[in-house]
N, C-alpha and C positions, 0 to 999 in steps of 0.2 A: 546417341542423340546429343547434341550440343547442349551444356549446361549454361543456365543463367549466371552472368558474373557476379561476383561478389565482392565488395571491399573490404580487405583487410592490411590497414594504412601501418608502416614503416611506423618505430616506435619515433624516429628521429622527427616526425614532423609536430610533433609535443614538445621536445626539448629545446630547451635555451639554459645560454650563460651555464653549461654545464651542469644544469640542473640545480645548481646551489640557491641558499633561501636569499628570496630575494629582500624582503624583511620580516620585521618578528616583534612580539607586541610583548610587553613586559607583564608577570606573572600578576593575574587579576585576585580581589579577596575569592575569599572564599562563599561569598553568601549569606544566607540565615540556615539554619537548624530547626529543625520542629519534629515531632513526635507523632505519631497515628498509629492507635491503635486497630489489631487484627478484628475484623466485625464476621470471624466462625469460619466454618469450613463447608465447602461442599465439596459434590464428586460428579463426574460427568453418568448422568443417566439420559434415557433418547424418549420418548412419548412417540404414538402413532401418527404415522403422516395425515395432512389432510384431502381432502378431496379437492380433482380436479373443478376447474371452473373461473368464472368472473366472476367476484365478490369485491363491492367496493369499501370502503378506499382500497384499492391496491398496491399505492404506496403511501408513506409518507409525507403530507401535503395535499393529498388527492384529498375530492371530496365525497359524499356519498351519491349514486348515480342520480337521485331524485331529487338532489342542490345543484347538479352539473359539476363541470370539473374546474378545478382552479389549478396556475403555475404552479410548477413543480421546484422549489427552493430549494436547487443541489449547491448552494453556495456558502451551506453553514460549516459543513467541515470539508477536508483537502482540499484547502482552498486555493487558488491562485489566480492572482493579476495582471500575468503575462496576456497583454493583445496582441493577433498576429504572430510573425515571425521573422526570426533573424534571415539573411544570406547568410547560408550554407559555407562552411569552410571546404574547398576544392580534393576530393579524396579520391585516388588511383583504384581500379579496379580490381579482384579476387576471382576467386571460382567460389562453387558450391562443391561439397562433400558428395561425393557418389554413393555412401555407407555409413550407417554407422555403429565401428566395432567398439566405442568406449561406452556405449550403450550397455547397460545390465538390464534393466527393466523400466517400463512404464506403463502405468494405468490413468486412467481419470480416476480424478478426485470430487471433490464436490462440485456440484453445480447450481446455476439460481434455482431450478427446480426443486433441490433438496433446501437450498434455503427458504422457499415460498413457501414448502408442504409441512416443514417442521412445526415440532409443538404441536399437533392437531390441525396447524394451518392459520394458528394465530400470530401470523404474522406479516411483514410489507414485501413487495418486489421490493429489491434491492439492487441496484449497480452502484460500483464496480465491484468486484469479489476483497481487492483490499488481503494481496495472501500474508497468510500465519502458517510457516512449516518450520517445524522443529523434528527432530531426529535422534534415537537415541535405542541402547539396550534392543534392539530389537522391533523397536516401536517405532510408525511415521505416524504424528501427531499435525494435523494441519485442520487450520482457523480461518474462515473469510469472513467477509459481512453476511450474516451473523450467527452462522453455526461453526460446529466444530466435531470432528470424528480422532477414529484412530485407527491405523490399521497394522499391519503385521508388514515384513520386509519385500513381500508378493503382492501386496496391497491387497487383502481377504480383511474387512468391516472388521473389527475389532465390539464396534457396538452399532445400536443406530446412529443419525446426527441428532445432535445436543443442539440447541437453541441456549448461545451466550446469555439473552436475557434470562431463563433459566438456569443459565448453568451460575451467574455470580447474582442469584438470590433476587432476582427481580419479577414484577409482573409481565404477563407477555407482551409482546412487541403492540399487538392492537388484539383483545379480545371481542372474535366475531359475534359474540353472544351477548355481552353487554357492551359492546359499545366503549370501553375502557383503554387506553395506552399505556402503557411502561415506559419506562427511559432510555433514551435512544442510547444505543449502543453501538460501536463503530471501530473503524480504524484497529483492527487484532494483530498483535505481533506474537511473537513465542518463540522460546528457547530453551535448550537440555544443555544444563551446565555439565560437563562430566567431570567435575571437580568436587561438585556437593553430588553429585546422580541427583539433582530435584531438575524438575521444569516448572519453567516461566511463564506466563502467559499475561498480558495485557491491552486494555482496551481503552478508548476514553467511550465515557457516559456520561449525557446527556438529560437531568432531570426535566419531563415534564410537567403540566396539569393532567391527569388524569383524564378528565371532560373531554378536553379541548386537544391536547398534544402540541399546544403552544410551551415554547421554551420558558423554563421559571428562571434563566443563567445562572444559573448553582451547575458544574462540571465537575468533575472528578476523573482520574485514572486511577481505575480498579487493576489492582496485581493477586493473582492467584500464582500460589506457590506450593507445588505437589508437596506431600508429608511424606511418600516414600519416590523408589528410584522409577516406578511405575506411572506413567498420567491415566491408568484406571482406576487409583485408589483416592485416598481422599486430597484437597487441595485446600489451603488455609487464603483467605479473603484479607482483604489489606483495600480500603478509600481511601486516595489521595484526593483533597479538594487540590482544584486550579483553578476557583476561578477568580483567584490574584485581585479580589476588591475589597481587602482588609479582613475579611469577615471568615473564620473557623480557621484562626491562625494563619491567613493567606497573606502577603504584601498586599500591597494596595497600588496598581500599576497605574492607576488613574484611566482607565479604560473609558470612554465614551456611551455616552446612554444613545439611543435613537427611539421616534415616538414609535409606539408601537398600540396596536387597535384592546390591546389588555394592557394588564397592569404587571410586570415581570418583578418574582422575590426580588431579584440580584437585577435591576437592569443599570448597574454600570460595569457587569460581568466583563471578564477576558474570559477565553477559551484555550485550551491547552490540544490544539490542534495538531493532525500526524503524529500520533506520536510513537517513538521508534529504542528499541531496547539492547543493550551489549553489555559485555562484565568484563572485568579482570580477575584478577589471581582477588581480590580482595571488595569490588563491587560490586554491583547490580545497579545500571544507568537507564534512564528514560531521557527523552529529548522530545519537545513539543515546539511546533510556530505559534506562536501565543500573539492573537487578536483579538480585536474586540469584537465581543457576539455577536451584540445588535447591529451596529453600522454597516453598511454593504462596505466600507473601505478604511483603510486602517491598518497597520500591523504595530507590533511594539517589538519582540524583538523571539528569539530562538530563548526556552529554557531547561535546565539542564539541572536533572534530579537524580542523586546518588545515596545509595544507601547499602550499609551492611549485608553483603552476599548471603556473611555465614548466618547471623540474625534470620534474614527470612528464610533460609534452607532449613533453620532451626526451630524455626514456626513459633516465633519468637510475639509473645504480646501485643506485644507494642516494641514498634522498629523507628531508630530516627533518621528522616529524611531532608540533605541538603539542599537546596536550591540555590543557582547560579542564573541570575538573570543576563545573556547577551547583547541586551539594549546598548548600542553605542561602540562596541569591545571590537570592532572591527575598521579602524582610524574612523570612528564617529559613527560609525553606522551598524547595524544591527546583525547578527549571526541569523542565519534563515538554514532550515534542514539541517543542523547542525547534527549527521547521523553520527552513532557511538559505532565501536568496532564491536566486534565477535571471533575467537579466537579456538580452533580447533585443539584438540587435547592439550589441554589447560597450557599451551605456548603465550604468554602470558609475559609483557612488559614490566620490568622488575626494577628499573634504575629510578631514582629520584622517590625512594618510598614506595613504589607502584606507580605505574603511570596509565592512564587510557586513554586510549587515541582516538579522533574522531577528523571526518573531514568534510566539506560544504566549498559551494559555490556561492558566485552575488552576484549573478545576469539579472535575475528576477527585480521586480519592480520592490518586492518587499523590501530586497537589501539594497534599496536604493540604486539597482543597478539598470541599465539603458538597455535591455535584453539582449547583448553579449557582451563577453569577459575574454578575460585571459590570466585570470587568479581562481588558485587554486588552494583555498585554505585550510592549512595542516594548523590541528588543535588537541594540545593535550592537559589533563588532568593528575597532576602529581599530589606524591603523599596519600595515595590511595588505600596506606595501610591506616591512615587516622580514623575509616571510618565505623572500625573497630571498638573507635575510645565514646568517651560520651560527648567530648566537646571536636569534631573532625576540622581538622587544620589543612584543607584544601589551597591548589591553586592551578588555575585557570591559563593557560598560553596560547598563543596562536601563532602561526608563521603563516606568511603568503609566498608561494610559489610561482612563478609565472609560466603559462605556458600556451599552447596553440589555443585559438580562438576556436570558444565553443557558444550558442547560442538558441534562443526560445527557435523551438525547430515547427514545422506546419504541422499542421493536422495530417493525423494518416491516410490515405489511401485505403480502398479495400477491391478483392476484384468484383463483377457484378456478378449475381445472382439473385435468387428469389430473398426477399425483404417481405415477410408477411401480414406483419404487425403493419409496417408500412403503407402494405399495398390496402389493408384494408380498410385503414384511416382515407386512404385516396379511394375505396371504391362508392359509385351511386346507384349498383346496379342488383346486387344480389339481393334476395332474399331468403328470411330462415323463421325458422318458429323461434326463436332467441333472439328477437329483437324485431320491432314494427315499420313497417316502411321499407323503401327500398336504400342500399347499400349498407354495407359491411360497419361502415364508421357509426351507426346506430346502435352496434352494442357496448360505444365505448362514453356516447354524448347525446345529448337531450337535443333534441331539434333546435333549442336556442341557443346553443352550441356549437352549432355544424362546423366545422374544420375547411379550411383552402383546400382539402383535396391534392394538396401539392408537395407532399413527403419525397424524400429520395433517397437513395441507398447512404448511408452516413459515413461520415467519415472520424474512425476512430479518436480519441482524444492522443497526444503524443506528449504528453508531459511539459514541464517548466526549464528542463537546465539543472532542476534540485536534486540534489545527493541522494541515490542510492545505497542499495547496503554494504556496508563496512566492512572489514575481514581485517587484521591484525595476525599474519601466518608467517612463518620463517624470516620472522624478525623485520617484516615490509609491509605497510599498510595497503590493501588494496580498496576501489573504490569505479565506479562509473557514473554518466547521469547524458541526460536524453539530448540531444545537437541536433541544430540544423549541419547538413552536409550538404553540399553540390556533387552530386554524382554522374558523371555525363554532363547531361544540361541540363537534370532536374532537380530543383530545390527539393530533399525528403528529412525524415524524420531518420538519426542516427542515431550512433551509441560513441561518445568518449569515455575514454578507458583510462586508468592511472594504476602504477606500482611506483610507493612511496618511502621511502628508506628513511626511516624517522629517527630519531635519541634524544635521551632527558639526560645522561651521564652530565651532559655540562650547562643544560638549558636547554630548552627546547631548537634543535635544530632538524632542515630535514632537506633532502633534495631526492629529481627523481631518477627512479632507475630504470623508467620501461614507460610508456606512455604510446596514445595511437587514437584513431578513432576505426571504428566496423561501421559500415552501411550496407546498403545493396543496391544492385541497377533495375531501376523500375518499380520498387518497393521501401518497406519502411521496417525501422529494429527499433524496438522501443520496450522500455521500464526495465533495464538492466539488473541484475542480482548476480553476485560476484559470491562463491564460494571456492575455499584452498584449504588443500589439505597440508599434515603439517611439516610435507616435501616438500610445498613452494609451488604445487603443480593444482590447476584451479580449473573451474569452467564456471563461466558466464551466463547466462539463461536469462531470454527476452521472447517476446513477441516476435515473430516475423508476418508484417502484411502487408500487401501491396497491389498493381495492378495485375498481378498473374498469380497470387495467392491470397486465399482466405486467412485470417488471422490464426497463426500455429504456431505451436509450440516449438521456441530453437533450440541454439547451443551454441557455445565455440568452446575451445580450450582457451587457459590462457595463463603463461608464468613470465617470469621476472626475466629469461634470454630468449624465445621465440617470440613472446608477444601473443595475440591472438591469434588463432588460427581459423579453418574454414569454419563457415556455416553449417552446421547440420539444424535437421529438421527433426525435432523427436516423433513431433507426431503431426501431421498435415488438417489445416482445418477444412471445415464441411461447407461451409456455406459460411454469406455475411453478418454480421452482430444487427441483430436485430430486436433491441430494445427501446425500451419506452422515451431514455433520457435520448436518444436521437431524433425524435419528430417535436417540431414548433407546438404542433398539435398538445401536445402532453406540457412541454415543459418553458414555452416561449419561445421568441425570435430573439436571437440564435440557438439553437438546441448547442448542449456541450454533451457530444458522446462519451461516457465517462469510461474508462479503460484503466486497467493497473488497480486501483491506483497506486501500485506495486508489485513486484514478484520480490521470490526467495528464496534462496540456496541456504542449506546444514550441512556440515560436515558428517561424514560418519568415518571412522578410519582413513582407509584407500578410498573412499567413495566420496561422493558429493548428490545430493540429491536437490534437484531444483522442481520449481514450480511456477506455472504461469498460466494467464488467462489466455484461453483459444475457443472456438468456435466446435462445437463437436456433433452440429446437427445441423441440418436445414433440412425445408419442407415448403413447398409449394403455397400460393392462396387457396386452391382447393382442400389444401390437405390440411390448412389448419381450421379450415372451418367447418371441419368432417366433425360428427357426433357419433361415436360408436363406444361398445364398449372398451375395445382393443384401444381407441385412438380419440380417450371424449375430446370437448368440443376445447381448440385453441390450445392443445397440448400435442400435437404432429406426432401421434402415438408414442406418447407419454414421454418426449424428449424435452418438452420447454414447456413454460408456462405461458400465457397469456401475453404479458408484458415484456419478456425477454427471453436471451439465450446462452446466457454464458456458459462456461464449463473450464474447469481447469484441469491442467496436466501435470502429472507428478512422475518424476524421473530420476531413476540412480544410474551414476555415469561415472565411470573410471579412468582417471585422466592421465 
């Protein structure tokens, strides 16, 4: 049978001027210093799932079904301001993989189902999943929005799932019994140091009213840090405030108020947005987009929080933590996804004191950019060992790289199939004992409500241009982030690719050594996660969806003299995403399908295990509006919930 082509583009059409830096910013202070104390420890335990069904609010923002529903406000975190999309830079055609033998094994991981049912069920639909995998001793440990499990190297449950708001000490997400909310909790990243054997795990959280589940702009990144080499035992607690308005030792960024229908603690809050985590031989880094809460627009600038690796492995009191504001630091303009690296059995950057390396793009509207580029920002962090002492003597550099034009790429594509959520917002015909009247869109809205009826199959979200995850392996940074490509003749959603040969020995310099972009003919690769093992030999893990495929789980290889290789598919999706954030109906004109809004590769050895959001069910309108016991009502025998259908994949791959 004839295979679908694939693009897998020459590293050459990246490079220029030999890849050398094209300029380089002089080494920035170091920041402020502050201290927070450890607020106890917990350990990951699971409570019983809840029961199938429509219970409102179903998500966050929603309201209760006897008030009607109000917009769905997905613009408070992972945010972005990219409208539209770039022209595609022109990329040559591949094949597809007939096999795949670097495959060790794959399971499904969590899915929104496990996320809805957690806790007793006290808690919101949520998209996008937002993945957290880390890897370690034996353990695959992975985090979405907003639970978290752990399994064994076969993927066999380790526990039930943990609901995050539970697990760093808070009340539930929305208590269906009294009516009460917790603090939103979001954006999970995680990592297994094998240098200290602890893990990492962080989150940003979101204080609200109780009452109300209106924002107070009080933020913090909570860091949970294992006590032993196990993430089943106990885990010690660490609040960061961020929300950078002077107030509990925060800067004071000058953030912007906006009116709002209460009265907010903090309303001239910043928000410490995406935020993304790496170490070296001597740190433990976060990196946040820091904007302001209230105003629908605004950024201020990328910020960058380091602290003591061994401290917090040491489950240490009270830990002090740096801040590095990137407002400006990039010829006037601001640092945006400014992701930190990660580095496979403790290979570890050692010149200039320690150094950690991190890399970003500036298409995006935050970093002032016209949505495409052709800079490629190499930034490192020396004197990594200071932050050891009490007073850490950091410094901050950045180099720009030039290379093939990469830009805000289109919304996905997905193929057609059954959309039941969809279809049922759009029906005026059925009837059931679960709702009065005739059509399906009755169990979701009060007759003065009624919806346009005019839903359609969605189209995936494809990201900004913004820096995916980092890797720091055989002494060469690696990194990718989402392009428009022209493939054939169709504008789609791609992948640009970088290997970064960096050094601090004399200043920061760096040039590249491998560069390319992946796409496909007819389809879309999107949310990139780059893992290397500490041979130099790596694999890639994204999305693959398009018009001949459902959203599934890929792959490619990829090192420093081949470049990328074929596409493989780990695991093939079932049907199209079909949730809530893609109909008007729910969330406003224009729906933003929210997707990613990240994947993630860990090292283990020879292995690399990645993970991504796919599709791993569909079901008919008949069949989600079946009641039985096997198959209750809006659960397509017990694969999804009500409001959506995600699922992730999790995969060890030997490259």
């Amino acid at each position: 049978m004839r295979t679908k082509p694939f693009v897998a583009a020459c590293a050459g059409s990246l490079l220029v001027a030999a890849g050398i830096v094209s300029s380089a910013s002089p080494a920035a202070a170091a920041g402020t210093t502050r201290s927070i104390s450890s607020a106890g420890t917990t350990s990951l335990s699971s409570h019983p799932a809840g029961v199938d069904g429509l219970q409102w609010p179903e998500y966050a923002g929603g309201e209760a079904a006897e008030e009607g529903a109000s917009p769905y406000d997905g613009t408070v975190v992972n945010r972005s301001y990219s409208r539209g999309s770039a022209k595609g830079t022109a990329a040559p055609g591949g094949r597809k993989a007939k096999s795949n033998p670097e495959l060790v094994t794959g399971f499904d991981g969590l899915r929104l189902r496990d996320q809805r049912l957690a806790n007793g069920g006290n808690q919101f639909t949520v998209e996008p999943p937002d993945q957290g995998l880390c890897v370690g001793n034996g353990y695959v440990t992975e985090s979405v929005n907003d639970v978290l499990t752990v399994y064994d190297g076969s993927g066999n449950s380790k526990l039930g799932v943990v609901d995050l708001n539970t697990f760093y000490g808070y009340p539930a997400q929305f208590n269906r019994t009294t009516g009460q909310q917790g603090p939103f909790v979001t954006d999970p990243s995680c990592l297994f140091d094998p240098a200290t054997q602890r893990w990492f795990h962080v989150v940003l959280t979101l204080d609200v009213f109780p009452d109300t589940g209106d924002f107070t702009g009080r933020n913090t990144l909570d860091i949970a840090v294992s006590t032993t080499s196990s993430p089943l035992g106990t885990w010690k607690i660490y609040h960061l405030p961020v929300t950078d308005d002077g107030t509990e030792g925060t800067p004071d960024h000058g953030c912007a108020p906006y009116p709002q229908d209460y009265v907010p603690t903090h309303p001239n809050a910043c928000i410490g947005d995406y935020p993304h985590i790496g170490a070296d031989a001597n740190g433990f880094y976060i990196t946040t987009n820091e904007y302001p809460l209230f105003p629908p627009t605004g950024f201020h600038g990328a910020q960058l929080y380091a602290f003591s690796k061994r401290a917090l492995a040491a489950g240490a009191d009270t830990v002090a933590v740096s801040q590095i504001d990137t407002a400006g630091a990039d010829r006037g303009n601001p640092g945006f996804t400014v992701w930190p690296a990660v580095s496979p059995a403790s290979q570890y950057a050692t010149d200039a004191g320690g150094t950690e390396y991190f890399l970003s793009s500036n298409a995006a509207e935050e970093a002032n950019g016209t949505g495409s580029s052709t800079d490629l920002l190499v930034w490192a962090l020396t004197n990594t060992q200071s932050l050891d002492s009490p007073t850490p003597a950091l410094a901050l550099s950045h180099s720009v790289l030039t290379v093939g034009k990469y830009g805000i790429p289109p919304k996905s594509e997905q193929k057609a199939g059954d959309f039941p959520l969809g279809q049922c917002v759009n029906d005026t015909t059925l009837t059931s004992p679960f709702w009065a009247g005739r059509g399906c869109w009755r169990a979701f809205f009060l007759p003065k409500d009624e919806p346009a009826h005019n839903e359609v199959e969605s189209r995936p979200d494809s990201n900004d241009t913004r820096m995916q995850q980092v890797v720091y392996a055989n002494g060469k940074l690696w990194g990718a982030l989402d392009t428009a490509l022209t493939v054939g003749t169709q504008n789609v959603a791609g992948i640009a690719w970088y290997v970064v040969q960096p050094s601090t020995a004399t200043g920061l310099s760096a040039k590249l050594a491998k560069a390319g972009y992946l796409g496909v003919d007819g389809g879309n690769v999107t949310y990139p996660a780059i893992g290397v093992t500490s041979s130099g030999r790596g694999v890639m893990a994204f999305t693959l969806v398009g018009q001949n495929d459902f959203a599934s789980a890929a792959y490619a290889s990829i090192d420093a003299i081949a470049g990328v290789g074929e596409v493989h598919v780990a695991k093939a999706g079932l049907g199209p995403a079909d949730g809530f954030t893609s109909y008007k109906a729910f969330v406003g004109n224009p729906p933003r399908t929210r997707w990613g809004d990240y994947g993630a590769a860990a090292m283990d050895g020879d292995s690399v295990w990645i993970a991504s959001e796919y599709i791993g069910q569909t079901c008919s309108l008949a069949e989600y509006v079946t009641n039985t016991a096997a198959s209750p009502l809006f659960s397509c025998g017990r694969t999804r919930v009500s409001l959506g259908n995600w699922y992730t994949r999790i995969s060890r791959v030997r490259p």
